[in-house]
C-alpha positions as YAML, in Angstrom:
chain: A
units: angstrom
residues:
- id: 1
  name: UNK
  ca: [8.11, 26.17, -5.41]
- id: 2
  name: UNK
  ca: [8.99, 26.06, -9.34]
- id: 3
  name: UNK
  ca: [12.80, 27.28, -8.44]
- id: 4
  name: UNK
  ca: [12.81, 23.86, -6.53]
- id: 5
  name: UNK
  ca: [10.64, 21.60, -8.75]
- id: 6
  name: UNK
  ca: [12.32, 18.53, -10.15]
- id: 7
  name: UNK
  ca: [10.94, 16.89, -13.52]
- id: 8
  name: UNK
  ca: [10.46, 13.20, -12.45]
- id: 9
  name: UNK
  ca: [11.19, 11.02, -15.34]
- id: 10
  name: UNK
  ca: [10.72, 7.45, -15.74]
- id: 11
  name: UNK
  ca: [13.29, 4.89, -17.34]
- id: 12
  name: UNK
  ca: [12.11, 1.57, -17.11]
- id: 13
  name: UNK
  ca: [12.10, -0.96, -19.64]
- id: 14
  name: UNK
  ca: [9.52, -2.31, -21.71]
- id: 15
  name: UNK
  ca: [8.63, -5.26, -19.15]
- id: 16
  name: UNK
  ca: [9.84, -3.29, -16.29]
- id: 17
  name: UNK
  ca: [7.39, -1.64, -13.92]
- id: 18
  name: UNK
  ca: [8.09, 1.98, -13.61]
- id: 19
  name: UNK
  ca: [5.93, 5.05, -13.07]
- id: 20
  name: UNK
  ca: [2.51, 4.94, -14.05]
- id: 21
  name: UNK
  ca: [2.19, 1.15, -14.51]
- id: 22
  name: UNK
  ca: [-0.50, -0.65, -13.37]
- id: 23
  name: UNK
  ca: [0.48, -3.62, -11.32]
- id: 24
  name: UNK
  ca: [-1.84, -6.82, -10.18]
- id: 25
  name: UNK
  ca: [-0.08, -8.48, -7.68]
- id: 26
  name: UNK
  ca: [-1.17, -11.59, -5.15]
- id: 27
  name: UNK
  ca: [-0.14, -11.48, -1.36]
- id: 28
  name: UNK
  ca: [-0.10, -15.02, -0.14]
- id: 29
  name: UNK
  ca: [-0.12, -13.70, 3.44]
- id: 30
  name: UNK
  ca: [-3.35, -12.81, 3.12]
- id: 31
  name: UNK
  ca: [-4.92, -14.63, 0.37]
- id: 32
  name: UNK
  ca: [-5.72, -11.60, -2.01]
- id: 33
  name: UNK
  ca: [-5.04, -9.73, -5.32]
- id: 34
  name: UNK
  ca: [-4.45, -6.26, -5.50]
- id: 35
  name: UNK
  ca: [-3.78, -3.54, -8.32]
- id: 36
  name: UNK
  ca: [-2.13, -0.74, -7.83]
- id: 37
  name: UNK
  ca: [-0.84, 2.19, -9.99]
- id: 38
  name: UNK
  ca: [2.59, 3.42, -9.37]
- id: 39
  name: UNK
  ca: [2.40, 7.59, -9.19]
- id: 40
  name: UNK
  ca: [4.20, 10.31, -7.68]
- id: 41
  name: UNK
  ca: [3.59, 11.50, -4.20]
- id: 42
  name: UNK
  ca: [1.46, 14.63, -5.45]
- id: 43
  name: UNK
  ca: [-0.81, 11.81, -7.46]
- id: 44
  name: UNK
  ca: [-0.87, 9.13, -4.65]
- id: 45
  name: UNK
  ca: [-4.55, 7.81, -3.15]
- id: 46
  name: UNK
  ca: [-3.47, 4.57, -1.50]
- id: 47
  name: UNK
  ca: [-7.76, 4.09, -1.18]
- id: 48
  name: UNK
  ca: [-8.56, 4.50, -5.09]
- id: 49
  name: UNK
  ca: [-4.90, 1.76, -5.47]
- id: 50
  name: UNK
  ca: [-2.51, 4.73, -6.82]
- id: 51
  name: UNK
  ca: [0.73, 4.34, -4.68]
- id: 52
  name: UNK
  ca: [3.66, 6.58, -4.68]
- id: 53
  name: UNK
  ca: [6.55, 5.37, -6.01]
- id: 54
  name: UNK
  ca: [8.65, 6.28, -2.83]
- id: 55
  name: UNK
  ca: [6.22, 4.20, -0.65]
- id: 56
  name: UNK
  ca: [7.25, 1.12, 0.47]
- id: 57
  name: UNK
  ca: [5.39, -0.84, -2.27]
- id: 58
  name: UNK
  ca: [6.31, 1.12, -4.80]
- id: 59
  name: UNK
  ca: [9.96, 1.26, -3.71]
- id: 60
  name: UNK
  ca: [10.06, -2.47, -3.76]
- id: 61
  name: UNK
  ca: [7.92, -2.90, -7.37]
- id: 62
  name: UNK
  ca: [9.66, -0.34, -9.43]
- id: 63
  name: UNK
  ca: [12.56, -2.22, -12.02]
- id: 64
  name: UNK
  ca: [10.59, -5.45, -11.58]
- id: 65
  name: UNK
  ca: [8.92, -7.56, -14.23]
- id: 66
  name: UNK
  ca: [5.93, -9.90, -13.86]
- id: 67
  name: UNK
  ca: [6.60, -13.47, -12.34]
- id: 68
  name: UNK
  ca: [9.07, -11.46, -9.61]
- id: 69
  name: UNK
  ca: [8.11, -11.82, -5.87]
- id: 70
  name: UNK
  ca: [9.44, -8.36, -4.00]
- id: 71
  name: UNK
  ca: [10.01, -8.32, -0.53]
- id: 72
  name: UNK
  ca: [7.54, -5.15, 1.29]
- id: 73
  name: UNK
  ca: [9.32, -3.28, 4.19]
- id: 74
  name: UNK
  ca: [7.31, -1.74, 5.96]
- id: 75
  name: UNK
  ca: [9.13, 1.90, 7.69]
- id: 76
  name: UNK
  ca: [7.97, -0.54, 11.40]
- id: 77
  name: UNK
  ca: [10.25, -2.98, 10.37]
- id: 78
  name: UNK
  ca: [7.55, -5.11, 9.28]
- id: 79
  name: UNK
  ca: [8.17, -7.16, 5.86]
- id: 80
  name: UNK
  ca: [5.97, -8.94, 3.67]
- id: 81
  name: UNK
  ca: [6.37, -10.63, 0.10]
- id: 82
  name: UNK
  ca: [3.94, -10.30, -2.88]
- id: 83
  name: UNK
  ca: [4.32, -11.97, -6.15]
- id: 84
  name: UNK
  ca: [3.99, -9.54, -9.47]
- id: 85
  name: UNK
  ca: [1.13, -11.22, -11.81]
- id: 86
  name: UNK
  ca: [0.92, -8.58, -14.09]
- id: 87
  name: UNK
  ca: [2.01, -4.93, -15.45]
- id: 88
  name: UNK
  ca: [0.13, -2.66, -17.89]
- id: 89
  name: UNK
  ca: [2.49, 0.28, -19.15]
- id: 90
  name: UNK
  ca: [0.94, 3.65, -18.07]
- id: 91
  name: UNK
  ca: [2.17, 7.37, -18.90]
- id: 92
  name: UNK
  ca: [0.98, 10.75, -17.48]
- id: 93
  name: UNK
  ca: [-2.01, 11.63, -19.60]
- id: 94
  name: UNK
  ca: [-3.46, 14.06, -17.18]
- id: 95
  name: UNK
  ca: [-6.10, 11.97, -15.78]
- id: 96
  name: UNK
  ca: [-4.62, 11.44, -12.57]
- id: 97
  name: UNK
  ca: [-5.62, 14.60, -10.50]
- id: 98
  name: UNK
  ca: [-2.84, 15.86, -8.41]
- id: 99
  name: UNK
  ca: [-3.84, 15.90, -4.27]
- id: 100
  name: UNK
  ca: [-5.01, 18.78, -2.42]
- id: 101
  name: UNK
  ca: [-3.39, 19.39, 1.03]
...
């Protein structure tokens, strides 16, 4: 497994959301605010709000700044917009536990 591991390395901008960030947004669909944490796949718990960056909300979130509205696709084919209110830099300070399996 470490002959295959790949460091994962984030490169957003200062008002950019990238990996670790914490992100309110609002889904007019449905009326509601969420906040989610953008981690990596090993981190992810989509029940505590800590979404992997390779899901489909975290694919469309990550580069974007607050104010955007992303467009959600869904792997269905189902699609969805949500409009970024805010985004709190984050960085990997070990208090995300990585998942069991």
């Amino acid at each position: 497994m470490i002959e295959t591991a790949v460091i994962i390395e984030d490169h957003s901008g200062e008002d950019e959301i990238g990996l670790y960030d914490k992100v309110v947004v609002y889904c007019e669909d449905i009326d509601e605010e969420e906040t989610y944490q953008i981690v990596t796949t090993m981190r992810e718990d989509a029940l505590r709000g800590l979404i992997s960056r390779e899901s489909p909300v975290g694919k469309a979130l990550l580069g974007h700044r607050a104010g955007d509205t992303v467009k959600v696709t869904a792997d269905n084919g189902y699609s969805y917009e949500m409009q970024i209110r805010s985004v709190e830099k984050g960085q990997d300070d070990g208090s995300i536990p990585i998942a069991s399996f």
